[in-house]
N, C-alpha and C positions, 0 to 999 in steps of 0.2 A: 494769786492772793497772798498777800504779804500772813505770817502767823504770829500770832501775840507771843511776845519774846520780851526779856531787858537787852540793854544797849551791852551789861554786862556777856549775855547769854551768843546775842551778836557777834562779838569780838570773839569767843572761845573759839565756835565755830568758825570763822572765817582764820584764825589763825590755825587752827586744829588742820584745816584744810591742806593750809600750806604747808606743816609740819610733815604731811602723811608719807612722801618722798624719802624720808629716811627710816621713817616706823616701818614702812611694808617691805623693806629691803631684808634679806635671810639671807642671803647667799654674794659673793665676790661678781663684780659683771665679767667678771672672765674664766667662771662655773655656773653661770646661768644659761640657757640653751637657749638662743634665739634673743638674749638680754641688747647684744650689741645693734641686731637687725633692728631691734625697737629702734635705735637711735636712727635712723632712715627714714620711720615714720614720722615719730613725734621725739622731740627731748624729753619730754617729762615721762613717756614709757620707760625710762634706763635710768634705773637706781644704784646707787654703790651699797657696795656694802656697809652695814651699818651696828651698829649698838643693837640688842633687843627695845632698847628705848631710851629716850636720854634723860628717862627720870626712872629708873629702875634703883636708884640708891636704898637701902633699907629704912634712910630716915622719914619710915610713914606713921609711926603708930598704932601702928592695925598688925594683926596676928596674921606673920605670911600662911601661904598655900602653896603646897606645892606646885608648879603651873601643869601637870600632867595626872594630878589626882582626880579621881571622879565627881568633889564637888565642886574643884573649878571647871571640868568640862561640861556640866550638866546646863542646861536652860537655866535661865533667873529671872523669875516672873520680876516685871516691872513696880508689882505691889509691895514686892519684898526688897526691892531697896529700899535706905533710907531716905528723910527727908532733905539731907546734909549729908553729902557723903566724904567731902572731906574742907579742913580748913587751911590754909596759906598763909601763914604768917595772920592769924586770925581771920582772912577774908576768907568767909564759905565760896562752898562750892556745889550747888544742890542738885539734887536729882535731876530737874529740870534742865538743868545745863548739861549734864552726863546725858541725858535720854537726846538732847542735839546734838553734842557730839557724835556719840555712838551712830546717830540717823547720817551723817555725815562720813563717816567712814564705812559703812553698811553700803553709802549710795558709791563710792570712789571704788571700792573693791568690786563691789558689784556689775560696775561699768569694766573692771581689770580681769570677771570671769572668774574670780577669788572671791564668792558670799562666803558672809560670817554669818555664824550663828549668835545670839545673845547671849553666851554663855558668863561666868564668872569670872573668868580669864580674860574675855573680852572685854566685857566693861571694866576691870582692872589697868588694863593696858589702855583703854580711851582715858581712864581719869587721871592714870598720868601723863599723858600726853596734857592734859587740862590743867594738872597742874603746874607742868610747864611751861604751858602759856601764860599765865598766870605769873608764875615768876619775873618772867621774861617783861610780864608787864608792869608789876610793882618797880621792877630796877630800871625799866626805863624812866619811872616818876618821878623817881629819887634823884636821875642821871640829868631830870630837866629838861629830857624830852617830850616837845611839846610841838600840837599841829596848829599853825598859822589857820585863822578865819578863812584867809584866799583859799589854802587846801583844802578847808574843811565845805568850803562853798562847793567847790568842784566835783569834790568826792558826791554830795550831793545830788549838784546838776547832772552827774553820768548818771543816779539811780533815777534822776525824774527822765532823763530822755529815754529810758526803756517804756512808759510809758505813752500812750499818743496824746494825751493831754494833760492841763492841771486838775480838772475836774477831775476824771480818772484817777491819777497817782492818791489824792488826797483821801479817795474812794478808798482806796486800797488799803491805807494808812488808815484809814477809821476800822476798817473792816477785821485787822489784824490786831486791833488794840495798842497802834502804836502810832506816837505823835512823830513831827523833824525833830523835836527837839532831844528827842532820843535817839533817830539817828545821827545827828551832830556827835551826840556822845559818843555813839558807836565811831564815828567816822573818827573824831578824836585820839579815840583809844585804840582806834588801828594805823592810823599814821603817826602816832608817835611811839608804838614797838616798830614799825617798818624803818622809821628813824633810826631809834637804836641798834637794831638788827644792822643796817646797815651802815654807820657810823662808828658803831663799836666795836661790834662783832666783825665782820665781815669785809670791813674796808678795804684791807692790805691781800682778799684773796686774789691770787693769779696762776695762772697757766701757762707755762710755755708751749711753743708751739713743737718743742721736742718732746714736751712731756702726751702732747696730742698725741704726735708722730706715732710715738713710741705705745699709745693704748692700742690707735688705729691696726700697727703690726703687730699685735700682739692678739689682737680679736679680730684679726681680717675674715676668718673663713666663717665669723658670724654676722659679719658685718655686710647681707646681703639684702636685696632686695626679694620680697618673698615671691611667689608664683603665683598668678593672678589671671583670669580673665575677666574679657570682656563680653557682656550678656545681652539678652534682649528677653524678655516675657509678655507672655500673656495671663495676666490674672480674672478666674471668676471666682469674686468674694463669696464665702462661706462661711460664718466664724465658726469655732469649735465647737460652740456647744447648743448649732444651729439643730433645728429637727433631722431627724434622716432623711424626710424625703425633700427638705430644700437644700441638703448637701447632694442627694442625688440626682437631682435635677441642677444643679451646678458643674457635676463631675459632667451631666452627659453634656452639656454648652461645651464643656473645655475636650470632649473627645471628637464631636463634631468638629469643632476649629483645629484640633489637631490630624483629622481627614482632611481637610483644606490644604492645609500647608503641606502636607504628604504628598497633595496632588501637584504641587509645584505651584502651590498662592504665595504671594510677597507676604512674608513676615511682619513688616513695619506695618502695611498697607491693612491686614487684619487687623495688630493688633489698636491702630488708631479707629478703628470701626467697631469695635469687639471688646477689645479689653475694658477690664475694670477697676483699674490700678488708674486712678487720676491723673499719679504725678508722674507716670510713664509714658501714658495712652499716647498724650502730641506728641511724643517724640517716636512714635511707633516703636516704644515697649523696653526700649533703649534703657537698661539698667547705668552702661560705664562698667570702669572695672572695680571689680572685689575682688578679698583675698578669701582664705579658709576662716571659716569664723567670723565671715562681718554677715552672714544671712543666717537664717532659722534653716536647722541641722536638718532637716529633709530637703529643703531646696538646695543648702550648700552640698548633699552627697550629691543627687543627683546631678548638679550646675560640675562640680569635678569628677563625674565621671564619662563627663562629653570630652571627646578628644579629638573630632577632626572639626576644621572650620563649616559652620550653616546647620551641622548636625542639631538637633531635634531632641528633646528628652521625649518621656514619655507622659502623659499627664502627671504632675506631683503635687501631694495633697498636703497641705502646711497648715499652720493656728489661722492664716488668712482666707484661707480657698484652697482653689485648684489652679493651679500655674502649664503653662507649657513652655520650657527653656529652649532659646537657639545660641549656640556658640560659636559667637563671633570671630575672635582670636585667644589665644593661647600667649603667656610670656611667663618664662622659663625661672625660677631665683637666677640673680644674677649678683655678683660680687659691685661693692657700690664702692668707685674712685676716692679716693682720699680727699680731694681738692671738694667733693660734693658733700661730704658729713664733717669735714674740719671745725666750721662753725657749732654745729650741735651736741660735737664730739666734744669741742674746747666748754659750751657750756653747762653739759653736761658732769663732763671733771672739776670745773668752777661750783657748780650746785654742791657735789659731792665733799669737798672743801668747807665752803659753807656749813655745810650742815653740821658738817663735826666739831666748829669752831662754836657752833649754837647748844651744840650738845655740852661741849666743855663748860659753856658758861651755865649752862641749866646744873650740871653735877657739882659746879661751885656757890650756887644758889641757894640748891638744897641742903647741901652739907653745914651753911651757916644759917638756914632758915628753920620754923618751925611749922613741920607737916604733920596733920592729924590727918588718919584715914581712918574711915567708917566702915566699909566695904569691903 
């Protein structure tokens, strides 16, 4: 369900989004421990180093804080900000918009194993992050950056195809308090900073392929692929905060089936007859591989501390149920060829580029613009 938003409120977040790649960055990726392996998985897990923020300039009008004193770390009830919490060259910026950003970077960091608290410091560093979008968007208006009807049509049609029908989408759009014609706006107003972004800013960035080379050897011995197996389970669902006697009567299904398999029953063959994990069961229980950290921390200790191939956990009891693990195979970290992360590697140092080139132009924004902060 779509949520009642402006076309304005739209744009913050969906740029704010893309921003977060150099906001979350603290440290050089060749002092971060495991920064480079990220790039094996995905590109957008490996951040460079970056600014504290590219709108960190003093020109706010608000009485700084120290960022380590107790009333920026402390919680800040949502009541107690203002209604405006800052203006841009006169266009506000209201709480409303700050409370989806902040949900937006709450949900990025959270999915990175990095929750933030709401604290004052926090929403400090979301709203200039807003305000730099913000900027970013004013000079693209100026610049005559502007989205053709075709773009704006398309942008469109890709949000109505997540939908299975018109009737549906349209649903959704009533339901959320928001018409097309304010997504139009939104679509608008994000393809022509993408424009600018990339036309202005960011044109002329490039990579050699020495300059790859040269990250690649220089973070080789992080640059692996992590250890990982391959699993199979049996689940009987319990939730956590099921009665005790229908978690104990689940424990005892899952130590029964665990006598089974002891006695030398086919694993698959159980758990497609038994298990109760749906999207498991047909393929008889057949997880694929993880790594550390892609399962809930009692089944990942248990799951790593199987060490020979067919071996057996022993029941393990997670926020789902009761699990019985078999461990399939074992694969070791292993160092990952150059030829195989070049690509991810070059546009990952391209992002990195980017961003500073974006940053530069936010500090030159600000410097000649006027920023009122409330907050």
């Amino acid at each position: 369900m779509l949520k009642q938003t402006s076309p304005h409120r739209l744009l913050l977040a969906l740029g704010l989004a893309l921003s977060l790649a150099g906001w979350i960055a603290c440290k050089p990726a060749a002092e971060k421990s495991g920064t480079a392996a990220a790039t094996t998985e995905s590109s957008d897990s490996s951040s460079s180093s970056a600014p504290a923020s590219p709108t960190s300039s003093a020109n706010t009008g608000a009485t700084a804080t120290s960022p380590g004193s107790p009333v920026d770390n402390a919680p800040l009830a949502v009541k107690d900000l203002p209604e405006v919490v800052a203006k841009v060259n006169g266009q506000t910026i209201k709480k409303g918009d700050l409370m989806q950003g902040a949900q937006v970077v709450q949900l990025r960091l959270a999915q990175m194993g990095r929750p933030a608290a709401p604290t004052g410091a926090f929403y400090r560093q979301v709203l200039n992050e807003l305000i730099a979008i913000t900027l970013l968007q004013q000079d693209a208006k100026a610049q005559g950056m502007a989205a053709s009807e075709q773009e704006v049509q398309r942008q469109i049609d890709a949000r109505k195809s997540s939908f299975p029908n018109e009737a549906t989408y349209k649903k959704a759009l009533a339901q959320g308090g928001v018409t097309e014609e304010m997504l139009r706006q939104q679509a608008r107003d994000q393809i022509s900073v993408q424009k600018y972004v990339q036309t202005k800013l960011v044109h002329d960035v490039n990579v050699t392929d020495q300059a790859t080379r040269d990250f690649y050897d220089k973070n080789k011995e992080q640059i692996r692929t992590p250890e990982r197996l391959h699993l199979r389970h049996i689940l009987m669902v319990a939730a956590a905060k099921a009665p005790a006697a229908e978690k104990a009567k689940a424990r005892q299904k899952a130590e029964a089936l665990l006598k089974r398999l002891q006695a030398g029953e086919d694993f698959a063959k159980v758990a497609q007859e038994s298990s109760e994990d749906l999207s498991t069961k047909p393929r008889g229980g057949d997880l694929g591989w993880i790594v550390r950290g892609q399962t809930v921390p009692p089944f990942d200790q248990a799951a790593f501390a199987l060490t020979q191939p067919n071996e057996l956990s022993a029941v393990v009891e997670s926020p789902f149920g009761f699990h019985i693990i078999q461990l399939l195979e074992r694969q070791q970290p292993a160092e990952v060829p150059y030829e195989q992360v070049k690509e991810r590697l070059a546009n990952m140092l391209k992002q990195q580029q980017a961003q500073k080139q974006v940053e530069a132009r936010v500090r030159e924004l600000r410097a000649k613009g006027k920023i009122e902060v409330f907050l």
